[in-house]
C-alpha positions in Angstrom: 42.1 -17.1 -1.9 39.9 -17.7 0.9 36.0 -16.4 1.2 36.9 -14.7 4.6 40.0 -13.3 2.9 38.0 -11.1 0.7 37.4 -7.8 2.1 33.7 -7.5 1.7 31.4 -4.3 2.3 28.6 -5.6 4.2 24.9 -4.2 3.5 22.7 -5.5 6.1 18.6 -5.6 5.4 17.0 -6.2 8.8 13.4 -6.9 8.9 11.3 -5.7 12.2 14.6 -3.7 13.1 12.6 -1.1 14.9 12.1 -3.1 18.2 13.3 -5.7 20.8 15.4 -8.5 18.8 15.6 -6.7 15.6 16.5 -3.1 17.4 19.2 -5.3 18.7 20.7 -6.8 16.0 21.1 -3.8 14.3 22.9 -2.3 16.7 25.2 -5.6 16.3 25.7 -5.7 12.9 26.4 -1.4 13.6 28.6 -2.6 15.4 30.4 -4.7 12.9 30.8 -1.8 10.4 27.8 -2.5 8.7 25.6 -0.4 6.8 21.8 -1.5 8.4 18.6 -1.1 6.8 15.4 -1.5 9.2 12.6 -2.8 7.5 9.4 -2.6 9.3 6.5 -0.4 9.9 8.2 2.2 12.3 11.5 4.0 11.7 14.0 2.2 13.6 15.4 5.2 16.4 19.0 4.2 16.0 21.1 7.6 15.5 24.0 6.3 13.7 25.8 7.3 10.2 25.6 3.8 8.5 21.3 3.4 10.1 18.6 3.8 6.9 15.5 2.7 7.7 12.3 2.0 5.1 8.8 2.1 6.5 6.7 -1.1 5.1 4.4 -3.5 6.3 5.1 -6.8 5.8 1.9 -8.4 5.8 0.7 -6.5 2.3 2.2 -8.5 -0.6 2.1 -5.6 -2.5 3.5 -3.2 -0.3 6.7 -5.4 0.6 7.1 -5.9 -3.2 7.6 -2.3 -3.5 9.8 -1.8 -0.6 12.1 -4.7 -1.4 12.6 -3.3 -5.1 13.1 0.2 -2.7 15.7 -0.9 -0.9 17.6 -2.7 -3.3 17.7 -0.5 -6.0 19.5 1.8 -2.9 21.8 -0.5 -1.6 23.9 -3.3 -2.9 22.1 -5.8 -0.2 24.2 -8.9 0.6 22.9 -10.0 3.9 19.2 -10.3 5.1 18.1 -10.8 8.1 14.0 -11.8 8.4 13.5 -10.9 12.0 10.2 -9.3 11.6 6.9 -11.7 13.0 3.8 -11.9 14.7 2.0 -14.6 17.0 -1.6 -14.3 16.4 -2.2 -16.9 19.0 -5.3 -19.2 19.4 -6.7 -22.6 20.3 -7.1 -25.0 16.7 -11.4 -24.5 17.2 -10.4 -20.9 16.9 -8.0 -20.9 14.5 -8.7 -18.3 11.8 -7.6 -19.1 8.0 -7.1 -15.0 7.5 -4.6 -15.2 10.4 -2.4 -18.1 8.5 -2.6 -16.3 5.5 -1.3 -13.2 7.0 1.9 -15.0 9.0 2.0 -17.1 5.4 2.6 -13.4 3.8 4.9 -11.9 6.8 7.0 -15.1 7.5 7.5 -16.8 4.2 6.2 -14.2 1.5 8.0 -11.1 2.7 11.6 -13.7 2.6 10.9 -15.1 -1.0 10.4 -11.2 -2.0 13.1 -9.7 -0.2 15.9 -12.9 -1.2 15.1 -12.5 -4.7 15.5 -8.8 -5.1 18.8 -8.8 -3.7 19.9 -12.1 -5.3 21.3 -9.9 -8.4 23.8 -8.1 -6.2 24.4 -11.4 -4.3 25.3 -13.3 -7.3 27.5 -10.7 -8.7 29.3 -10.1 -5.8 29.6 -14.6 -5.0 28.6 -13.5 -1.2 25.7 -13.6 0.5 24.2 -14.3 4.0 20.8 -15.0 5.0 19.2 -15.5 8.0 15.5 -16.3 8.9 14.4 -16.3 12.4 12.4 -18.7 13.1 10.8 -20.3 16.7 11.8 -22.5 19.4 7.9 -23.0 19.0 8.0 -24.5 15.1 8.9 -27.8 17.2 5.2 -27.0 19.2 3.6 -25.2 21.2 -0.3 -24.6 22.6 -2.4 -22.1 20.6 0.7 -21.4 18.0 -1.2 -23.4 15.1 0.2 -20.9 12.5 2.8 -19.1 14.4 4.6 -22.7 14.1 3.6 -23.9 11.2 4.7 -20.4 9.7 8.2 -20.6 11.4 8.6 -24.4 10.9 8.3 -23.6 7.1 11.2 -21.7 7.2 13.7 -24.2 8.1 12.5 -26.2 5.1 12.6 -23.1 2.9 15.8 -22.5 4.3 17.6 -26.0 3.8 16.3 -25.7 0.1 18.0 -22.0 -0.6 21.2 -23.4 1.2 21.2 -26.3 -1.4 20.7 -23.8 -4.6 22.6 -20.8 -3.7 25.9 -22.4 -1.9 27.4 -23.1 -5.1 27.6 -18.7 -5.1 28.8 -18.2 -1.8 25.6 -17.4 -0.6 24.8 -19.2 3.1 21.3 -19.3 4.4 20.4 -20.5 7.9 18.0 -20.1 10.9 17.7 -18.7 13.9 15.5 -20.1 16.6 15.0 -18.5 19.5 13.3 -19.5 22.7 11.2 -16.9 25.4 13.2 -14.1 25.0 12.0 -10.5 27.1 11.1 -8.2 24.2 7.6 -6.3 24.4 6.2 -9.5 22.8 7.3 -11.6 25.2 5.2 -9.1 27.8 2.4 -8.8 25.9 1.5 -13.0 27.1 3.3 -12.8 30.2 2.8 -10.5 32.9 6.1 -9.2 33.9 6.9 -9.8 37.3 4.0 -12.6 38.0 4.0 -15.7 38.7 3.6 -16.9 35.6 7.1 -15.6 34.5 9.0 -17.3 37.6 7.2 -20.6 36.9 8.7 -19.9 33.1 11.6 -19.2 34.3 12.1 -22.3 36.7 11.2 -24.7 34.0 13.8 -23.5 31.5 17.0 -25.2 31.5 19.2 -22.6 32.2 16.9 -21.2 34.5 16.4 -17.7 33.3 14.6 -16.2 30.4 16.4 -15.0 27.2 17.7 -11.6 26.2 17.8 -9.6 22.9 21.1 -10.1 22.7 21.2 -13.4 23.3 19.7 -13.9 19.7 22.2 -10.9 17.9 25.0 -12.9 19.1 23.6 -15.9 17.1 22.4 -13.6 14.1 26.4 -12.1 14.1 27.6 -15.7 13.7 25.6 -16.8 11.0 26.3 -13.2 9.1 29.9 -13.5 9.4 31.6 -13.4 6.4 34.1 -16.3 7.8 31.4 -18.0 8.4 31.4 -19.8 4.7 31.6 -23.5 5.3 27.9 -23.1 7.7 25.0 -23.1 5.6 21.4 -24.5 6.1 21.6 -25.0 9.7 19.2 -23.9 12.5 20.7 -22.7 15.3 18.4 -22.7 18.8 18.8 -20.0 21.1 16.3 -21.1 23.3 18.1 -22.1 26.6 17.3 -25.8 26.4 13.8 -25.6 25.6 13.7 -27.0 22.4 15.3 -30.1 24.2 13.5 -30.4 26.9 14.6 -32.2 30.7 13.1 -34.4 32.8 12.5 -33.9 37.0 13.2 -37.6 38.2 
């Protein structure tokens, strides 16, 4: 028998599901007939049967610890999606080593605690699916010294779960997205100004990204079918991450 032949009850964790991409991708995996756990430091406000939500910050080791061991003694967690992140931008000469520790703690930390409290159920059960989101900037990008390096440890991280836990069933890849209109995105670009059509001009496609945009991706990746795809990094970034040349 098939992996995507077994009849699977999905139990999504999604991390920063409160707002803008990971507000969306619960509403996907909702969708799917999921049972969605938000993760982050505000109630996600999706009214739906199958939507829990666990209030947590993810930047205090201790207090992820204690919602990870929360949400899995609750539910039998077999997929995790690590949307939640913060930029904390600045220049290398004002780089500030509290700032790397902190995205070290939300973007690596809080997916080490949160994979290995759910890797019980995942074992038992010889499914699991993990995604991390990572960054069209982990490839670089001005003032992101450890918004990058934070996201561009997670593709190694990831490519080294994929190796141990695919003998289980148990995929793991990454998510990259690009600019992508969420209240992030606003808060270093003015919407409307001329700084956001000049973005938009020098992407590829020629438009920015949308929420969905990065579900769809997310959806793929947490597919049950999707068995034989593990410890890949998908960008949804609208040709940014490979670049073009005006000749």
């Amino acid at each position: 028998m098939r992996d995507q032949d077994v009849k699977i009850k999905r139990v999504a964790v999604v991390t920063g599901g409160s707002a803008g991409i990971g507000k969306t991708i619960c509403e996907q995996l909702l969708s799917e007939g999921c049972e969605v756990i938000s993760l982050s430091r505000r109630a996600a406000d999706i009214d739906h049967p199958r939507m829990h939500s666990v209030e947590a910050d993810l930047m205090d080791r201790a207090a992820t610890l204690q919602a990870a061991a929360e949400v899995t003694k609750r539910f039998a967690v077999n997929t995790i999606v690590h949307n939640a992140g913060v930029i904390r931008g600045a220049l290398l000469s004002e780089v500030k080593l509290d700032d790397l520790d902190a995205l070290v703690d939300l973007h690596l930390g809080s997916a080490i605690a949160l994979t290995q409290a759910a890797l019980p159920t995942m074992r038992a059960q010889r499914f699991g699916r993990i995604v991390l989101m990572s960054s069209r900037a982990a490839v670089g990008a001005v003032t992101r010294t450890s918004y990058s390096a934070t996201k561009a440890g997670m593709m190694g991280m990831a490519r080294t779960w994929a190796l141990e836990l695919a003998p289980e069933g148990i995929t793991v890849n990454v998510v990259a997205p690009g600019p992508i209109r969420t209240d992030m995105f606003y808060d270093v670009i003015p919407a409307g100004s001329e700084r956001e059509r000049a973005l938009e001009a020098s992407i590829p496609v020629r438009r920015v990204g949308e929420s969905a945009d990065v579900a769809r991706a997310v959806s793929f990746f947490a597919d049950p079918a999707a068995s034989f795809v593990t410890g890949q990094v998908l960008y949804v970034c609208g040709g940014t991450s490979v670049g073009s040349l005006t000749l």
